[in-house]
N, C-alpha and C positions, 0 to 999 in steps of 0.2 A: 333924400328922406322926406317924407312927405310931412309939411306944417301940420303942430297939432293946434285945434282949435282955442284959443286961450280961456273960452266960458268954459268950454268941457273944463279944460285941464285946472280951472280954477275949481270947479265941482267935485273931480276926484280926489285934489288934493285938501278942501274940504272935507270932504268924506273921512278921507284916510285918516287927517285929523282928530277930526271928531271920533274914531276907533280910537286911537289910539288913548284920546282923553277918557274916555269909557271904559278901558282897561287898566287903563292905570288909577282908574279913581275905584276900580272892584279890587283890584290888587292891593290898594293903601286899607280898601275898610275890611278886607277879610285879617290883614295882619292888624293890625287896629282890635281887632275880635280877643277877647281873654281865648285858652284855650280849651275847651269842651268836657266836659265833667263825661267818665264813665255810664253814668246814670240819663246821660241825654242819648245814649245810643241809639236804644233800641225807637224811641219814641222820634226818633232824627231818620231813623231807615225805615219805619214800617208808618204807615199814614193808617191815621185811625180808622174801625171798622166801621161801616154804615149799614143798619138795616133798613129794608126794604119786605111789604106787604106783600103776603104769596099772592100770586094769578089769577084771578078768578078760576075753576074749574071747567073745561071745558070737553062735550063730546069724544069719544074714542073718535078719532080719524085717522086716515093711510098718511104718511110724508116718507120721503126721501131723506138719504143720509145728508146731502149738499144741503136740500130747503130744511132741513132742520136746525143745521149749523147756521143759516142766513136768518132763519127768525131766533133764534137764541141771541145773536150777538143783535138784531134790530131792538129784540127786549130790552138789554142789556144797556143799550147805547139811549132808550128811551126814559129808562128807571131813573138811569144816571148820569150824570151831565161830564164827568170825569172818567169814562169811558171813551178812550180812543181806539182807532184801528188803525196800523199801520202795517205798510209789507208791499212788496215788487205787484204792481199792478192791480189793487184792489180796489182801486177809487174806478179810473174812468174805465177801465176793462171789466172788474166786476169781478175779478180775481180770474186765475185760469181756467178753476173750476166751477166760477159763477157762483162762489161761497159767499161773495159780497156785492154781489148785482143789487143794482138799487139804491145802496147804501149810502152812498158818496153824496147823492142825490136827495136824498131823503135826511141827513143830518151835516154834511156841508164836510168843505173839504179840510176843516181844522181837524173834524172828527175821525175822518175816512180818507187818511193821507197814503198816497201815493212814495215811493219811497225809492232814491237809485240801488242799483244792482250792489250791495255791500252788505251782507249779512250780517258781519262784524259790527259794522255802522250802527244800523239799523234795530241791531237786537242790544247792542248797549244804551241805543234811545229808548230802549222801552225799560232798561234797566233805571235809566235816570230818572225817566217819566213816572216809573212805579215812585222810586225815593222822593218825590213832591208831593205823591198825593194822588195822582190820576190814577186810574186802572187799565193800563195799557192793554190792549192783545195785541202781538205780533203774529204774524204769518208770514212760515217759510215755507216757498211752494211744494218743497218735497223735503222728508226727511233725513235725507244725503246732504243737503245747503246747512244740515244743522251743524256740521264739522268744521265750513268755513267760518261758522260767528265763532269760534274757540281763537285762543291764542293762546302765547305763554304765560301771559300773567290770566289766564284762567284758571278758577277752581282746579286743586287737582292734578292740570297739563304742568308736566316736569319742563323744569328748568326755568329760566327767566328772561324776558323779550328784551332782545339787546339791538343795536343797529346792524343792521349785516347779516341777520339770522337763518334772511329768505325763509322764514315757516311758510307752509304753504307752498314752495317751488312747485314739487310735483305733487299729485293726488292720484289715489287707486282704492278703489272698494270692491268688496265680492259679500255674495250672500251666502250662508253656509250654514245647516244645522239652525233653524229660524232665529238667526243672526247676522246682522250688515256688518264684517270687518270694514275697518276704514285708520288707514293710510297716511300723512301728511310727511313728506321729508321736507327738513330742516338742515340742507347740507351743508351751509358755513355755519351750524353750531360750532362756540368752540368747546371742546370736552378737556376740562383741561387747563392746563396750558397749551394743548395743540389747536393752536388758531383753523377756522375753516373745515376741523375735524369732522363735524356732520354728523346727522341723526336721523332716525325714523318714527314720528309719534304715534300709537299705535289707539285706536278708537273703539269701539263695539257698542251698536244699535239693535235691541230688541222693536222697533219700531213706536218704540215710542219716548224714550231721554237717549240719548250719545254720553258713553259713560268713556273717558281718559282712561289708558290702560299704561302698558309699558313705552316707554324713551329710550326704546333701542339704538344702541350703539357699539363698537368695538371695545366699551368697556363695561359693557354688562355682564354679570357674575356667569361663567362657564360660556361664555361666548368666546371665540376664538380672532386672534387678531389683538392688534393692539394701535388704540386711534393716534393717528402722527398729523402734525400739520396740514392742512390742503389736501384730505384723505378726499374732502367732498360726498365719503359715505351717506349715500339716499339720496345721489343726484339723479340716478333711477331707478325703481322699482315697480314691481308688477307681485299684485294678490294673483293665487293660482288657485281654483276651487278643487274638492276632492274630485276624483271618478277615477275610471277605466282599471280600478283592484285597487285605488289607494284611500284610502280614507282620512289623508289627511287634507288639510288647509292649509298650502304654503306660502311663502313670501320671498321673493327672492331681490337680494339689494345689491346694488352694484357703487364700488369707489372706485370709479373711472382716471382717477391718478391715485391711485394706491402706491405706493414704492415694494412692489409684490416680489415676483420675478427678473423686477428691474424698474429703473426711475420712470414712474406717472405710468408705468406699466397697467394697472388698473385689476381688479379682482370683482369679482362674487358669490356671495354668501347668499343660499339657500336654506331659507327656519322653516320649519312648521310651528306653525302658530301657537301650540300647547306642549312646544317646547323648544323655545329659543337656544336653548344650551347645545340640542341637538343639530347644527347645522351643519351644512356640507359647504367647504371654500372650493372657490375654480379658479384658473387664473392658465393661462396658454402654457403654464410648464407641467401642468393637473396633466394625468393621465389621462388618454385619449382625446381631451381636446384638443382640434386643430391649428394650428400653425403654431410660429414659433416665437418664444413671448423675447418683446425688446421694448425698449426705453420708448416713452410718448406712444404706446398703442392704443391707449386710452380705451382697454377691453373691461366693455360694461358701458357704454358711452350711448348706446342703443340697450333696448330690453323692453320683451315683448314675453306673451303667452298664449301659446295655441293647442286647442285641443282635436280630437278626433275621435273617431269610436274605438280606435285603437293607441293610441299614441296620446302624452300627454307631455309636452315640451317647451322649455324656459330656453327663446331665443336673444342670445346676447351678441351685441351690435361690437365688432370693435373697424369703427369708420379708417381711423388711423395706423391701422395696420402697416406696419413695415416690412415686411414681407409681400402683402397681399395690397401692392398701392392703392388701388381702389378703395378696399375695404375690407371686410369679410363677414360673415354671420356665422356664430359657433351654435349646434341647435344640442341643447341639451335634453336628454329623455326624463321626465320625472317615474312616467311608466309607461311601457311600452317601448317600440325603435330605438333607434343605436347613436351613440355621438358622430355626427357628421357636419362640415361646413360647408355654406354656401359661398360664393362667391362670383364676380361677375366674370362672364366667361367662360361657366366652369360649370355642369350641374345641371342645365338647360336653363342658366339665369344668362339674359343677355346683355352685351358689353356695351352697347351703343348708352351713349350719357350715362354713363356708370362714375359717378366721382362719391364720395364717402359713404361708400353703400356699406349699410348697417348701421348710420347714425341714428335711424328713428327706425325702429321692431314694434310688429305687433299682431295680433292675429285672434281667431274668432274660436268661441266654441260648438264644436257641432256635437249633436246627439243622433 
């Protein structure tokens, strides 16, 4: 092992020190604090207003959506000294779309801060930054990162963020009817007492707020199934958009140890979005699906969605197939073509390095 330096290591443990004094001395004087009158609320979360003198008047002239945004917030940041800007790349990049070129430059990087990839992070700093006083603007570079700042102790988002919850494991969105569904499974939620049971939080974006909808689960009113321990339900899923004669928006969720047709067997449940009550369950003992359901097939383990000009299809991965050692792919028709599986070997899919084929599905839409 390699000597450490004993100035460094006198300096970090220094350091740490002095942390630790630092916290402990906020920690002594916030409890120290009487406890907060009702009436300090509101004037405690919302920092006083400021006005500010209109613009001088200036000539009709042509701008752009982007330089319009960039001289708004230059105004903004000029007016007012408690205006910051924060968000993934807006300082030395100038934003993606060049919303904030110059900026950084022109009012320093306290103002015009650069920020890591965490939405969540990032948009509660602007939420704290608001509660002191400053006037924050964040920027998320697309409308879709606006689902990552959510969690479970958000506004709204059912349920409550506990250790183990994995929110966020998987993600999927579709646009549908000028609307963005959006997706987030939560598969060691426990529902319950059944530990691990699992969930799918369900979102919708008119493109401009991400509005919290349903906390689908095997115990939502007319849904079918009933959540058991280590269900994992929403360890995958895939939005399915309407076409080819169907007009709906589906969602198909898979609990790849399900104790279905038999132990960690695995199942899934297909909803249409405007009506969860109406699903359809599958599981290798489901008519016409192929192969034969056994214990550990972990079917639902893979799940994808492919469309065509004819055919519209929810493929479901079970890697662990006991039957089919390799794998196997069950291709389910939403509309159009017939229930058929893939498998390696078999089909015109070929066998060379073939080991848990069907663990990851997925596929494109064509028009």
């Amino acid at each position: 092992m390699t000597d450490v330096d004993p100035i460094l290591l006198e300096i970090v443990e220094g350091t740490l020190a002095s942390v630790e004094r630092e916290v402990e001395t906020a920690i002594e004087t916030a409890l120290a604090d009487p406890d907060a009158h009702p009436d300090d609320l509101l004037p405690a979360a919302l920092a006083p207003r400021r006005s500010y003198p209109e613009p001088a008047a200036e000539p009709e002239r042509g701008l752009g959506f982007v330089a319009a945004v960039r001289e708004a917030l230059a105004l903004e940041l000029e007016a007012d000294p408690d205006v910051v800007l924060m968000g993934e790349d807006i300082g030395t990049v100038g934003g993606i779309f060049r919303a904030t070129e110059g900026l950084q430059e022109r009012f320093g990087v306290d103002r015009v801060r650069d920020t890591p990839l965490s939405e969540s992070g990032f948009v509660g700093c602007g939420i704290g930054a608001a509660l002191t006083g400053l006037r924050p603007v964040v920027e998320l570079q697309f409308s879709d990162f606006a689902g990552v700042a959510f969690d479970q102790n958000s506004t709204n988002v059912p349920g409550s963020a506990e250790k183990g919850d994995r929110f966020g494991q998987a993600l999927d969105s579709v646009w549908a009817t000028n609307t963005t569904h959006l997706a987030i499974g939560v598969d060691s939620e426990d529902i319950g007492t059944a530990a691990d049971a699992g969930m799918v939080q369900l979102f919708s974006s008119n493109g401009v707020t991400v509005t919290p909808g349903q906390g689908l689960t095997q115990d939502t009113p007319d849904v079918a199934g009933t959540p058991t321990a280590g269900d994992r339900f929403g360890r995958r899923f895939v939005l399915a958009p309407a076409g080819v004669g169907d007009t709906k928006t589906r969602l198909a969720v898979s609990a790849p140890f399900k104790d279905s047709a038999a132990t960690n067997h695995g199942q899934v449940q297909i909803f249409p979005l405007d009506n969860l009550g109406g699903e359809v369950t599958y599981d290798q003992s489901s008519s016409g699906v192929g192969g034969a359901a056994a214990a550990n097939d972990h079917f639902g383990e893979g799940l994808g969605f492919v469309a065509g000009v004819a055919e519209r299809s929810i493929l479901v991965g079970v890697p662990d197939d006991v039957e089919f050692s390799s794998g196997m792919v069950n291709v389910i028709p939403l509309t159009g073509g017939s229930m058929r599986t893939w498998s390696p070997n078999a089909d015109g899919v070929p066998s060379a390095g073939a080991d848990s084929f069907g663990g990851v599905a997925g596929g494109e839409v064509q028009r």
